[in-house]
Backbone as ProteinMPNN parsed JSONL, in Angstrom:
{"seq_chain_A": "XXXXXXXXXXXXXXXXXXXXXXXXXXXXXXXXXXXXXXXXXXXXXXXXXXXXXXXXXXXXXXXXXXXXXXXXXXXXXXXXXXXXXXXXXXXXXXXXXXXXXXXXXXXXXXXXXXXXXXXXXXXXXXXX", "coords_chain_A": {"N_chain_A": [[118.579, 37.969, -218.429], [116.076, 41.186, -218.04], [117.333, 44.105, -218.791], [117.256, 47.16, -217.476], [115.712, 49.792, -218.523], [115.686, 53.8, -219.017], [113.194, 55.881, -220.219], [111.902, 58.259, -222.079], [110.631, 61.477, -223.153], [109.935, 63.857, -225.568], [107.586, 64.861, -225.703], [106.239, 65.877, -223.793], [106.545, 67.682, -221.496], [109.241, 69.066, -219.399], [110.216, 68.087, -216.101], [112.433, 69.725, -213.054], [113.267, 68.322, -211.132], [115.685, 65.521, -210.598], [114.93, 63.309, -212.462], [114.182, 59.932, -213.7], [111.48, 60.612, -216.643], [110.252, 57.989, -216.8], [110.552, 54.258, -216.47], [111.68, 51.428, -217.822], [111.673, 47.775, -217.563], [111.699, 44.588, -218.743], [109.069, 43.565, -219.634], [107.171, 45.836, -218.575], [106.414, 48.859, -216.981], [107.366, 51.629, -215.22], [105.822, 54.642, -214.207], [106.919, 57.872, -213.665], [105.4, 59.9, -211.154], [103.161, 62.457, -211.844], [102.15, 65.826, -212.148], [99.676, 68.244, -212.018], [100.29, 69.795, -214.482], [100.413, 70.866, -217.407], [100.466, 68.864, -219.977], [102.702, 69.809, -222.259], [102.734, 72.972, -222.192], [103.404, 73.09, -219.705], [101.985, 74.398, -218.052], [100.604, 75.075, -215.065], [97.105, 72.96, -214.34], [93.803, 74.77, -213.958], [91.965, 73.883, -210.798], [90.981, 70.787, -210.372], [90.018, 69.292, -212.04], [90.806, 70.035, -214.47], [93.458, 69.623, -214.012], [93.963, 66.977, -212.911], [92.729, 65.382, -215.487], [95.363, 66.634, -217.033], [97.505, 65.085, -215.247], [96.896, 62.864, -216.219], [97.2, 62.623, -218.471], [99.7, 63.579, -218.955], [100.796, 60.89, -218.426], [99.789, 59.105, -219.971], [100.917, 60.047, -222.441], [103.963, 59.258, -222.224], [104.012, 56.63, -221.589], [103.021, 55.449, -224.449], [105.26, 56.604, -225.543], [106.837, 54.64, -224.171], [105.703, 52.484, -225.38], [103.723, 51.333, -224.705], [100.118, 51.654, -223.728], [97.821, 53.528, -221.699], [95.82, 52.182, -221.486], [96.848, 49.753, -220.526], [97.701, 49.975, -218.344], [98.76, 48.491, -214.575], [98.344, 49.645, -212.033], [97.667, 52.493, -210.516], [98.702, 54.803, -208.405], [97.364, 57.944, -206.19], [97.891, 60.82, -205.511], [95.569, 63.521, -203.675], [95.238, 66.434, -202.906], [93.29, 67.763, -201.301], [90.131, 66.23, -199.88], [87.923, 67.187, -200.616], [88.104, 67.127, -203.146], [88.058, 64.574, -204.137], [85.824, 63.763, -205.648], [85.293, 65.433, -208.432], [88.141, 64.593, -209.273], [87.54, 61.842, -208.948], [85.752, 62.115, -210.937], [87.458, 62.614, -213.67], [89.222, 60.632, -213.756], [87.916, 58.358, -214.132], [87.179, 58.675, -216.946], [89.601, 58.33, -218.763], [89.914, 56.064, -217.27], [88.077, 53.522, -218.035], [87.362, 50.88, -218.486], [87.926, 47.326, -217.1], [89.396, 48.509, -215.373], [92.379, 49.83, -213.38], [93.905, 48.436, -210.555], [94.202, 50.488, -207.638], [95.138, 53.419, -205.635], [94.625, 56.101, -203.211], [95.183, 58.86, -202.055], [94.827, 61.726, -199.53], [97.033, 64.521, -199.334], [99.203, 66.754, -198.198], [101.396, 68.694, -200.135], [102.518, 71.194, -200.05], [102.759, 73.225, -201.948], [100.433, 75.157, -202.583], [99.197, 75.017, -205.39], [99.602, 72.59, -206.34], [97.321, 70.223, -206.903], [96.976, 67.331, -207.722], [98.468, 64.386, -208.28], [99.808, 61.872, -209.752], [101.128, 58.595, -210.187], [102.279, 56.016, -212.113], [101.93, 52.275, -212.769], [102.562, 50.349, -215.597], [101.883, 47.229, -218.416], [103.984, 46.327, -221.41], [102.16, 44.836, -224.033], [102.652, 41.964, -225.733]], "CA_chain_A": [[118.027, 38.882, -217.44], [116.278, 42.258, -218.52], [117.518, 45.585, -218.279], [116.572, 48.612, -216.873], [115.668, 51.007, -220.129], [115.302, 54.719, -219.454], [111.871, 55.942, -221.24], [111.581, 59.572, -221.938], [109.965, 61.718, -224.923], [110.181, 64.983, -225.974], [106.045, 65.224, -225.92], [105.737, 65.938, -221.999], [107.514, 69.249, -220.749], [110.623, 67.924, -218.737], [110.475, 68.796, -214.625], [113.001, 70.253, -212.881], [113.794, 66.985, -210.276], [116.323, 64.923, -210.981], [114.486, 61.813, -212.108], [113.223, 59.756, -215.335], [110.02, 60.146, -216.86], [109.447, 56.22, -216.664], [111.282, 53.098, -216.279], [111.297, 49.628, -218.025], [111.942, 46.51, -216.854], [110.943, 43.316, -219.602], [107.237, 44.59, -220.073], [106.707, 46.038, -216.641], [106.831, 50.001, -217.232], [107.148, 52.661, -214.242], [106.05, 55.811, -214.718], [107.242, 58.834, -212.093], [104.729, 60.833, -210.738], [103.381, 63.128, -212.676], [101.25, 66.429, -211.304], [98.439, 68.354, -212.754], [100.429, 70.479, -214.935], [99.638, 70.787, -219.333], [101.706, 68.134, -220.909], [103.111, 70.292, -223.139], [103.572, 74.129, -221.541], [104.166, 72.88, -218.257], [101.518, 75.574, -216.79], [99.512, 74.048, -213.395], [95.736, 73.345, -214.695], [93.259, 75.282, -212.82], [90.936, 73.117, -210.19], [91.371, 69.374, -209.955], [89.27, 68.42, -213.008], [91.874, 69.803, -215.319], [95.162, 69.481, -213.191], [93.949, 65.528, -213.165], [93.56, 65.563, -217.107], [96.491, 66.748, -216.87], [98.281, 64.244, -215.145], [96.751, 61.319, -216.941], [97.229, 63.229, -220.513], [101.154, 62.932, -219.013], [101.034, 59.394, -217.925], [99.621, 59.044, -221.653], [102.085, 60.418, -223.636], [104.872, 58.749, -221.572], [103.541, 55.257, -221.946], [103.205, 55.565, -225.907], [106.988, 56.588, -225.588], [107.205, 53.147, -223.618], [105.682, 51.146, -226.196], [102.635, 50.903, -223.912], [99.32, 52.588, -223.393], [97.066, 53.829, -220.795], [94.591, 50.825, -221.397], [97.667, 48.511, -220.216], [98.034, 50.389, -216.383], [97.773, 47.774, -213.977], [98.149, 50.094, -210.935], [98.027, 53.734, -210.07], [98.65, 55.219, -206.784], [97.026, 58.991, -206.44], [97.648, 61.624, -204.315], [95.554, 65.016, -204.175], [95.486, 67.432, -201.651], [92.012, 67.977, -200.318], [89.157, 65.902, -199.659], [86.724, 67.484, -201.285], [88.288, 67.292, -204.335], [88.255, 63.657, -204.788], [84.558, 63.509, -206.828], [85.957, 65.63, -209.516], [88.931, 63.825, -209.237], [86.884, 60.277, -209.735], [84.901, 61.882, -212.862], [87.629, 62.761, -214.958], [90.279, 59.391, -213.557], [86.915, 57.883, -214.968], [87.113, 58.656, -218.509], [90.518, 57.479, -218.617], [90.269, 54.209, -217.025], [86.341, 53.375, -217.96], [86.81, 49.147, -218.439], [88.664, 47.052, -217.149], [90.199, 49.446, -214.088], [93.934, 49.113, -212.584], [93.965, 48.774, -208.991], [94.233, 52.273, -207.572], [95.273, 53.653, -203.827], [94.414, 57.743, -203.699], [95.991, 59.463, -200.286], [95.199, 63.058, -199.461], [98.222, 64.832, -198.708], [99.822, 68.263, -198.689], [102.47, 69.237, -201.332], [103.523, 72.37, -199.692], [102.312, 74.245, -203.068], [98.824, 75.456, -202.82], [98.458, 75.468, -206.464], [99.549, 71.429, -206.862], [96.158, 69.512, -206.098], [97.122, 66.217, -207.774], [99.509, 63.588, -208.814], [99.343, 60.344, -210.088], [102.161, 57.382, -210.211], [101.136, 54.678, -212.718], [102.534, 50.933, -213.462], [101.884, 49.587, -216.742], [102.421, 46.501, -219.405], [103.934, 46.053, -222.628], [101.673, 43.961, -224.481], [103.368, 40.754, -226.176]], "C_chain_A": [[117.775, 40.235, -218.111], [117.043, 43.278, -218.117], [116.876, 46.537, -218.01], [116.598, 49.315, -218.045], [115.363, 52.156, -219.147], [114.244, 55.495, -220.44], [111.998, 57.74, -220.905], [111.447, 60.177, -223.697], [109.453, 63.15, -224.293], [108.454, 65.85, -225.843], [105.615, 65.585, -224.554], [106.815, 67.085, -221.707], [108.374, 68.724, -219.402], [110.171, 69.24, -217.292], [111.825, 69.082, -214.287], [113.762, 69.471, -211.77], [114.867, 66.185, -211.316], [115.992, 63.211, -211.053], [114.241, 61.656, -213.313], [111.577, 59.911, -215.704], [109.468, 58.619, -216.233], [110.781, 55.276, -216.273], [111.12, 52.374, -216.876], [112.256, 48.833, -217.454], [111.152, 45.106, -217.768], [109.949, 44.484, -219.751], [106.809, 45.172, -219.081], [107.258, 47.522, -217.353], [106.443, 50.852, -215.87], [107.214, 53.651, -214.243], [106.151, 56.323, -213.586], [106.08, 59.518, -212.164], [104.667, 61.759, -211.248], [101.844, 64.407, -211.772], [100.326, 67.233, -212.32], [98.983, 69.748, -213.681], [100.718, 70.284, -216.603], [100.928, 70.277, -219.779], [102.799, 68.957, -222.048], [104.066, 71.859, -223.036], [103.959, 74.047, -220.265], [103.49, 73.902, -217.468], [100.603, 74.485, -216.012], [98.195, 74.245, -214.017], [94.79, 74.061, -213.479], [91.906, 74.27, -212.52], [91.702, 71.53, -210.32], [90.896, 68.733, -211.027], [90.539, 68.785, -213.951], [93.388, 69.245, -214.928], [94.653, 67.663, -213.295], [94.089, 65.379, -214.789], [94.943, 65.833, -217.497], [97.896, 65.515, -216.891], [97.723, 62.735, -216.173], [97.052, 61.766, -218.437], [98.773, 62.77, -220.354], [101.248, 61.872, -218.91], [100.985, 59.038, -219.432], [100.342, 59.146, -222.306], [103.726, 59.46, -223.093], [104.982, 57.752, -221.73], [103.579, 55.32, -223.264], [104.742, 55.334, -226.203], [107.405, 55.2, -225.246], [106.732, 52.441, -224.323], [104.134, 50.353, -225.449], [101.469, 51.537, -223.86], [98.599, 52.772, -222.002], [95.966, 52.616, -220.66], [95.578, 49.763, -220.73], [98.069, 49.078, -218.498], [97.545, 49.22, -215.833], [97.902, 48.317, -212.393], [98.192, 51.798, -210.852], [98.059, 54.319, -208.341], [99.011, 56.889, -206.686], [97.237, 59.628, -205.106], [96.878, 63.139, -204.301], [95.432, 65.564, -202.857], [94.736, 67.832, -200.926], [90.786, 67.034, -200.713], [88.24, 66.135, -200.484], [86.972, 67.685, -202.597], [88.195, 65.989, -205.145], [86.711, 62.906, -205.514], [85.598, 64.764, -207.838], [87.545, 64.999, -209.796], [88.629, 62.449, -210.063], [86.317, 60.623, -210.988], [85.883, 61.723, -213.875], [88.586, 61.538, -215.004], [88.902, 58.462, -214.725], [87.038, 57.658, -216.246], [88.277, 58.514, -219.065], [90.433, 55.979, -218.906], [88.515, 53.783, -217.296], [86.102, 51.96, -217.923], [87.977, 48.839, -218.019], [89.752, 47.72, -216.035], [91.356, 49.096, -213.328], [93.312, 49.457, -211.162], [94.363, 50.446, -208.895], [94.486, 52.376, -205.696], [95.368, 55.254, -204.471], [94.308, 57.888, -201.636], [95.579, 61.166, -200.762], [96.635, 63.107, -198.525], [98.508, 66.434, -198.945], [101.275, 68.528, -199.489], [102.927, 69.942, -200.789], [103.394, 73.282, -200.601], [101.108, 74.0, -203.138], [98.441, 75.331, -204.423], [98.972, 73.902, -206.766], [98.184, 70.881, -206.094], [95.946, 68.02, -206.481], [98.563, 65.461, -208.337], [99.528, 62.592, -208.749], [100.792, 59.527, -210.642], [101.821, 55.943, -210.626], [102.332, 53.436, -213.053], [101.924, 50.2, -214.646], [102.574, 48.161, -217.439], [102.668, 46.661, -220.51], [103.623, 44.672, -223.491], [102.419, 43.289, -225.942], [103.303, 41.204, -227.914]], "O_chain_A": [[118.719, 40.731, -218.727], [117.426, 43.273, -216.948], [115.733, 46.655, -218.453], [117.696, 49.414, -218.593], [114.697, 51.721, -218.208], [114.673, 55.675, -221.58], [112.14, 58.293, -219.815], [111.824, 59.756, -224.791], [108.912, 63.489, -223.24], [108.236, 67.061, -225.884], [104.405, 65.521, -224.337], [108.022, 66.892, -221.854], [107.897, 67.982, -218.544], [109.947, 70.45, -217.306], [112.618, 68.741, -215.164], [114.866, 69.909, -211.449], [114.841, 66.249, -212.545], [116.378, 62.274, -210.353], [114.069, 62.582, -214.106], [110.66, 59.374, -215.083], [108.556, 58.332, -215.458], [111.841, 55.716, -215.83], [109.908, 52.177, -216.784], [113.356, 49.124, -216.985], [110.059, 44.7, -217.372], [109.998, 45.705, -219.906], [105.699, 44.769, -218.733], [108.238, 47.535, -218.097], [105.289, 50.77, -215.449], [108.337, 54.153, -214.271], [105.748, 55.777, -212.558], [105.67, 59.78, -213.295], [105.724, 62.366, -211.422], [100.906, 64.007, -211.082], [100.27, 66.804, -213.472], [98.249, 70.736, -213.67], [101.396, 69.291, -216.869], [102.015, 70.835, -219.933], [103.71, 68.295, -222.543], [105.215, 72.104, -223.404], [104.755, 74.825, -219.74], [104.003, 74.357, -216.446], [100.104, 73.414, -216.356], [97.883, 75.399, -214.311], [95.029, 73.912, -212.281], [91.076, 73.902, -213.352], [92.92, 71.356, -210.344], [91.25, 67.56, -211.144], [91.307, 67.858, -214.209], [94.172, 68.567, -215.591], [95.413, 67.125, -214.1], [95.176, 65.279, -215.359], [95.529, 65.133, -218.322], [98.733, 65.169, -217.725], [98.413, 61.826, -216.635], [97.068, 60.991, -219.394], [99.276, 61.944, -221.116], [102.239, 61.58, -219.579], [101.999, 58.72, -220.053], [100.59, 58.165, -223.008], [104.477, 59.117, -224.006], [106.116, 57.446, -222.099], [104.787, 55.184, -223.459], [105.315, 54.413, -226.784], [108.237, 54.614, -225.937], [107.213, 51.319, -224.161], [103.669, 49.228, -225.632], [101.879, 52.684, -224.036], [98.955, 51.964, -221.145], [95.412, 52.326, -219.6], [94.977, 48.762, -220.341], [98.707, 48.409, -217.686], [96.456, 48.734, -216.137], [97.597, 47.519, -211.507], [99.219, 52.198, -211.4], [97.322, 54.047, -207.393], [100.13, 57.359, -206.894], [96.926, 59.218, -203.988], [97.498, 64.024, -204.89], [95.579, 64.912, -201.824], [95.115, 68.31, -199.857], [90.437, 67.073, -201.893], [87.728, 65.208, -201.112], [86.187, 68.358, -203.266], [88.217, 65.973, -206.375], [86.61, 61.716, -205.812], [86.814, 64.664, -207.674], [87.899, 65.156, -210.965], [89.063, 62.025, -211.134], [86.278, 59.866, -211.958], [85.654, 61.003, -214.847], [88.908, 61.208, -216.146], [89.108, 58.079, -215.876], [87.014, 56.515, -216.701], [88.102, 58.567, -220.282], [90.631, 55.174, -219.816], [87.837, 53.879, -216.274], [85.026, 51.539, -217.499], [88.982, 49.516, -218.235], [90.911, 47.306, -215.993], [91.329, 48.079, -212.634], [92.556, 50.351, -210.783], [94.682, 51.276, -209.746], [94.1, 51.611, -204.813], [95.843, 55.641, -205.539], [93.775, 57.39, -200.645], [95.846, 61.724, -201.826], [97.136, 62.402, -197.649], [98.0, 67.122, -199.831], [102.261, 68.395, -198.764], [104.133, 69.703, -200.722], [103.885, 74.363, -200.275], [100.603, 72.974, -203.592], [97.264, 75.581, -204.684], [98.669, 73.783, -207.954], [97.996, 71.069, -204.892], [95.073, 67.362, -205.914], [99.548, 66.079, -208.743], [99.269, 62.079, -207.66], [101.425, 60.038, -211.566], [101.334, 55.026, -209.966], [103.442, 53.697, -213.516], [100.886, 49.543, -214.576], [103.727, 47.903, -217.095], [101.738, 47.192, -221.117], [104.396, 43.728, -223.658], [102.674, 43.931, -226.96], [103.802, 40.464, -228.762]]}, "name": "protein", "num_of_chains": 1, "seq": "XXXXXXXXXXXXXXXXXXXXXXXXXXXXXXXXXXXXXXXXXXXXXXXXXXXXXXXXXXXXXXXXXXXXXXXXXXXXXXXXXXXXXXXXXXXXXXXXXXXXXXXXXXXXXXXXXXXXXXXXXXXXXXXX"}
């Protein structure tokens, strides 16, 4: 029976929740929710086109750590915060995921911080 691994890496600016970057499970990887702020200094991108880059640049680096990449997602489930944000939203999720596309569910919602406008929660594989 597998175990539960702990996945975390020094390349993603650590939040302030009490949670893991990711999860494994066999090849099954769960990454936590990650929001639209710069993998690295941890500042909030401005607009929705970068704050998404953002989050998928974290999902990115996180997965690597897992032994997995971004081409191996087979689900994400998005939340951003207004309506009218979800075309720049779809361009830059786009250039990401361009073949081959994980299932996807994308909810507006409110955060409660005007300056979060996305966040993305991805499931991936580690290929054999």
């Amino acid at each position: 029976m597998p175990r539960k691994e702990i996945v975390s890496t020094d390349k993603v600016a650590a939040g302030t929740a009490p949670l893991s970057q990711a999860t494994k499970l066999g090849n099954l990887v769960f990454v936590a929710g990650n929001t639209g702020r710069h993998p690295t200094s941890g500042e909030t991108g401005n607009g929705i086109k970068e704050q998404t880059r953002y989050a998928l640049e974290r999902i990115s680096l996180i997965l690597e750590a897992a032994g997995s990449s971004i081409n191996n997602v087979l689900t994400n489930t998005c939340y951003v915060s207004n309506r009218d944000d979800l075309p720049g939203f779809n361009e830059v999720y786009g250039e990401f995921f361009t073949n081959d596309r994980p299932a996807r569910t994308t909810i507006v919602v409110n955060f409660g911080d005007p300056n979060n406008l996305v966040e993305v929660t991805s499931t991936a594989y580690i290929a054999d």
